[in-house]
Backbone as a ProteinNet text record, in pm:
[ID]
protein_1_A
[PRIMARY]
XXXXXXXXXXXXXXXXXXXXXXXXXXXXXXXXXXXXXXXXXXXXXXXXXXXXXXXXXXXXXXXXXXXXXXXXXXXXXXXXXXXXXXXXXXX
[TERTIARY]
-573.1	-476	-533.5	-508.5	-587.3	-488.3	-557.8	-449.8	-353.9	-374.1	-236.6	-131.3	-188.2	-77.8	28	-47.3	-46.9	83.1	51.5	150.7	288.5	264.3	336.3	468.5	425.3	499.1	538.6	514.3	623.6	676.2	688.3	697.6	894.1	867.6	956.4	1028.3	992.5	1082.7	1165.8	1269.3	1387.9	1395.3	1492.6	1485.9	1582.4	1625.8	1747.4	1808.4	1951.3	1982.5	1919.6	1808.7	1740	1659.4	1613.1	1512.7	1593.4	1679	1750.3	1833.5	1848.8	1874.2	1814	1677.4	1603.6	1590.8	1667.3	1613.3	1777	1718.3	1817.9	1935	2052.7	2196.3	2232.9	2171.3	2235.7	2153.8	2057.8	1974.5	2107.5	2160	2255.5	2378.9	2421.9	2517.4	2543.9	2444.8	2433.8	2410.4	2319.9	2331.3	2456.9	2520.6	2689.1	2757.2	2781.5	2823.8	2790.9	2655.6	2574.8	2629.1	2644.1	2682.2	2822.3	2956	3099.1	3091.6	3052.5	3012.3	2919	2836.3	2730.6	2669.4	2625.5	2577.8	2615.6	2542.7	2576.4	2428.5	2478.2	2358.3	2386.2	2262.2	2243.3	2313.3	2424.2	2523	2618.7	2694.5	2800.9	2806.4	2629.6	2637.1	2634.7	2597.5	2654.1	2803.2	2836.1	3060.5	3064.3	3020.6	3114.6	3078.7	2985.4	2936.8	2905.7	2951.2	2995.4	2792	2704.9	2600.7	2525	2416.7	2388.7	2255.1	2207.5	2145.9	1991.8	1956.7	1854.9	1853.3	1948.8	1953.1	1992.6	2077	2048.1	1958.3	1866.8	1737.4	1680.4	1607	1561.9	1625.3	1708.5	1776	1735.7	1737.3	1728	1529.5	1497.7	1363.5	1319.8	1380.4	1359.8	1374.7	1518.8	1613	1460.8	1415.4	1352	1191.4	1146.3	1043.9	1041.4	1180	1228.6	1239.4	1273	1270.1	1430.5	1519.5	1653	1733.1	1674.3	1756.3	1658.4	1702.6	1623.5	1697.4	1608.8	1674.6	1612.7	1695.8	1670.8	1762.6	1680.9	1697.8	1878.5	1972.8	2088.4	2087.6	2117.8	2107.4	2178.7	2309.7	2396.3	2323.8	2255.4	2196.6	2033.3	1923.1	1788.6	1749.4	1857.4	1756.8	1864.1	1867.8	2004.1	1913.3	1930.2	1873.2	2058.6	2042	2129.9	2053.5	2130.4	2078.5	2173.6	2095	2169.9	2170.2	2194.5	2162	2090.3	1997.5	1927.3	1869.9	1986.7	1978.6	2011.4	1936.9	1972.6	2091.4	2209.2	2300.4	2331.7	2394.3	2362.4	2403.7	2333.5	2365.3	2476.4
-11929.6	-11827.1	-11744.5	-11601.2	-11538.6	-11514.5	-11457.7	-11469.7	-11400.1	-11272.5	-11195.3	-11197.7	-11303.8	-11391.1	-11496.7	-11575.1	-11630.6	-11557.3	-11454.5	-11411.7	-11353.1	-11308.5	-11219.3	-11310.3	-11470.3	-11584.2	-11583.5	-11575.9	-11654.6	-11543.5	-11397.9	-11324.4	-11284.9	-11335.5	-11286.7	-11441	-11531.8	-11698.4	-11679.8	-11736.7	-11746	-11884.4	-11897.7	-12014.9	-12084.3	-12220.3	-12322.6	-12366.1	-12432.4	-12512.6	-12624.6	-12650.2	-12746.4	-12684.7	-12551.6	-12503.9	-12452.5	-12502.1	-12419.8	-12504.4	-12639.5	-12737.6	-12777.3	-12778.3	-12792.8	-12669.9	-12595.1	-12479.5	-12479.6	-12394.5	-12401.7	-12373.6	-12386.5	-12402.7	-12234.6	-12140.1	-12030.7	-11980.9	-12010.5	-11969.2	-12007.3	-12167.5	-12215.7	-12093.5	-12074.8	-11995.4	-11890.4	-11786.4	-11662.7	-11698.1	-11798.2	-11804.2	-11820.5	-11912.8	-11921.1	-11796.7	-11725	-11585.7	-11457	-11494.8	-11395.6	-11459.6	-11578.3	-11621.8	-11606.1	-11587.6	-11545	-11399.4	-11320.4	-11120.5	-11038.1	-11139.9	-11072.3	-11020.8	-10872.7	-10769.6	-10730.7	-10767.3	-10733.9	-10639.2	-10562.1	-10535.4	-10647	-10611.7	-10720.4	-10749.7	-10577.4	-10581.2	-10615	-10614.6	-10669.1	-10834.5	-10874	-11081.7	-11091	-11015.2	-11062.5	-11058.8	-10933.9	-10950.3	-11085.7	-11087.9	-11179.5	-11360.5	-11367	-11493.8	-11543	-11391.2	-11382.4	-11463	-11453.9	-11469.6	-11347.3	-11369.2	-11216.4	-11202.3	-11041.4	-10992.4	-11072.1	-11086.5	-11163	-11279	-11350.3	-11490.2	-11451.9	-11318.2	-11298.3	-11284.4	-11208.4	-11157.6	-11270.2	-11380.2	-11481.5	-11551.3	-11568.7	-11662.1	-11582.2	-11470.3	-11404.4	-11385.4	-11404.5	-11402.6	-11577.3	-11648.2	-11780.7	-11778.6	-11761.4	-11729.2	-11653	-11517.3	-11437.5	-11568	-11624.4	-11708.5	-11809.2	-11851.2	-11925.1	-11880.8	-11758.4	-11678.1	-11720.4	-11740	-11743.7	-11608.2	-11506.3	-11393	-11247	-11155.3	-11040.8	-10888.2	-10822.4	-10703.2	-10604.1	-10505.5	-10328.4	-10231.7	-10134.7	-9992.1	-9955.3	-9928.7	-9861.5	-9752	-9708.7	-9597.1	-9460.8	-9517.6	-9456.6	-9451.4	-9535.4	-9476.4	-9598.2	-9512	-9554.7	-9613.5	-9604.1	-9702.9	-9853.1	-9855.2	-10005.2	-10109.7	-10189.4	-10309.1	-10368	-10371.9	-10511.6	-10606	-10726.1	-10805.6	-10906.7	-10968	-11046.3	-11183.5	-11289	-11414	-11430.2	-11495.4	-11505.8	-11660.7	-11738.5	-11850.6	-11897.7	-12008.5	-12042.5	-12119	-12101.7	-12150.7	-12335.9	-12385.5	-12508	-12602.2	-12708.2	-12760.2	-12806.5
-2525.1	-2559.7	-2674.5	-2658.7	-2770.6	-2888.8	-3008.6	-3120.3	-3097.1	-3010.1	-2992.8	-2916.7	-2821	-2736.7	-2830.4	-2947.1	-3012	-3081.8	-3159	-3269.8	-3141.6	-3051.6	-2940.8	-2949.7	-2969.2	-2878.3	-3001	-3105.2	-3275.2	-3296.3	-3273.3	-3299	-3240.2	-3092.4	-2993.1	-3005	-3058.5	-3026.3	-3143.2	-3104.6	-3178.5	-3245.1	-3358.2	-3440.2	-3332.3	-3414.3	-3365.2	-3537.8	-3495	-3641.7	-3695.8	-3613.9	-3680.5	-3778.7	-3736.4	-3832.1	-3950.3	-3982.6	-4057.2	-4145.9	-4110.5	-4168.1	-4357.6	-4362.9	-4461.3	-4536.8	-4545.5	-4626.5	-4727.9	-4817	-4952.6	-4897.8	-4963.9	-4945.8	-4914.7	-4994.7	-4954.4	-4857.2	-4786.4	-4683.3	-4541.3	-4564.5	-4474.7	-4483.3	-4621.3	-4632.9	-4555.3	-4573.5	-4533.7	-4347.8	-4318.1	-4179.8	-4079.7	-4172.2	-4115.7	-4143	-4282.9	-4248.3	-4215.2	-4139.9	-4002	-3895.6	-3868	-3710	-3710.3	-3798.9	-3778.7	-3814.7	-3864.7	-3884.7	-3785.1	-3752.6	-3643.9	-3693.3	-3740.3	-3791.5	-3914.4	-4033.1	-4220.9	-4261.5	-4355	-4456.6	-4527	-4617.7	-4713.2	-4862.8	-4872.8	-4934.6	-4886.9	-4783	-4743.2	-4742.6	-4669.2	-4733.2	-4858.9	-4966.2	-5116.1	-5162.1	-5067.2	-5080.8	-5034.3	-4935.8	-4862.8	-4922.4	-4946.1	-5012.8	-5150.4	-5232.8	-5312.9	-5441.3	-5395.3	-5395.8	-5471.1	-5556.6	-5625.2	-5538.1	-5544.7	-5429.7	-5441	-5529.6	-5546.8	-5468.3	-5464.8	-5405.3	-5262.9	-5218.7	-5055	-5002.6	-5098.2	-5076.9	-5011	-5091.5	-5088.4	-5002.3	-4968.6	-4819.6	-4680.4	-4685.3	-4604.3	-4526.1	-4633.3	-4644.2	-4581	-4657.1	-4611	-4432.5	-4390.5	-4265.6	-4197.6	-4246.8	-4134.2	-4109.4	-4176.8	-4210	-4100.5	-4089.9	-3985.4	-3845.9	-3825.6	-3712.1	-3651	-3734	-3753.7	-3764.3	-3824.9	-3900.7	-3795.4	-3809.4	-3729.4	-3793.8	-3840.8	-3922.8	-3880.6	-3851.9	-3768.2	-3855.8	-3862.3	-3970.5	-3902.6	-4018.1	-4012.2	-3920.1	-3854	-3759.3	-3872.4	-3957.5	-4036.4	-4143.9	-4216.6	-4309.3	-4276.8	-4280.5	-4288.8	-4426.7	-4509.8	-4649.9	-4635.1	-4512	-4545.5	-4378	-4418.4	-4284.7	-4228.5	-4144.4	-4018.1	-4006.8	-4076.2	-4015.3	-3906.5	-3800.7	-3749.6	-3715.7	-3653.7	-3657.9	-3513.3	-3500.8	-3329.2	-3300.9	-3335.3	-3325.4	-3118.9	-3104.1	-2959.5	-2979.7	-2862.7	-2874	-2842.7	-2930.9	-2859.4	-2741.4	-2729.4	-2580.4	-2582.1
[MASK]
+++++++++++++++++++++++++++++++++++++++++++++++++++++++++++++++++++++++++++++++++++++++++++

């Protein structure tokens, strides 16, 4: 398999809650209030979790690392990300 098959496949695979288990408490946080909101900027998960942006930041970062989290440009405004949750559902 060549490397770009390679990255193609981690690139496009989605996380599970296992991968998501071991990571810091507000990484869990924010994943549970992406999987009941669907679609947040990254100001609306600091309302809602009440979390300072720094520490969404960093969960979120953890979350995309995981291939848990997936973020696409605001259509409404281009300096803001969506993010959403792209976890497999479970059995």
């Amino acid at each position: 398999m060549s490397t770009t098959e390679t990255l193609r496949q981690e690139t496009t695979s989605t996380g599970t809650w296992e991968d998501v288990r071991d990571l810091p408490p507000s990484a869990k946080l924010v994943a549970k209030v992406l999987e009941y909101n669907d679609t947040m900027t990254q100001q609306e998960i600091a309302e809602e979790t009440l979390l300072p942006a720094r520490t969404v930041r960093y969960a979120l970062n953890r979350l995309d690392e995981e291939n848990v989290v997936e973020s696409r440009f605001s259509f409404s405004d281009a300096r803001k990300r969506l993010y959403s949750l792209c976890i497999e559902p479970r059995d």
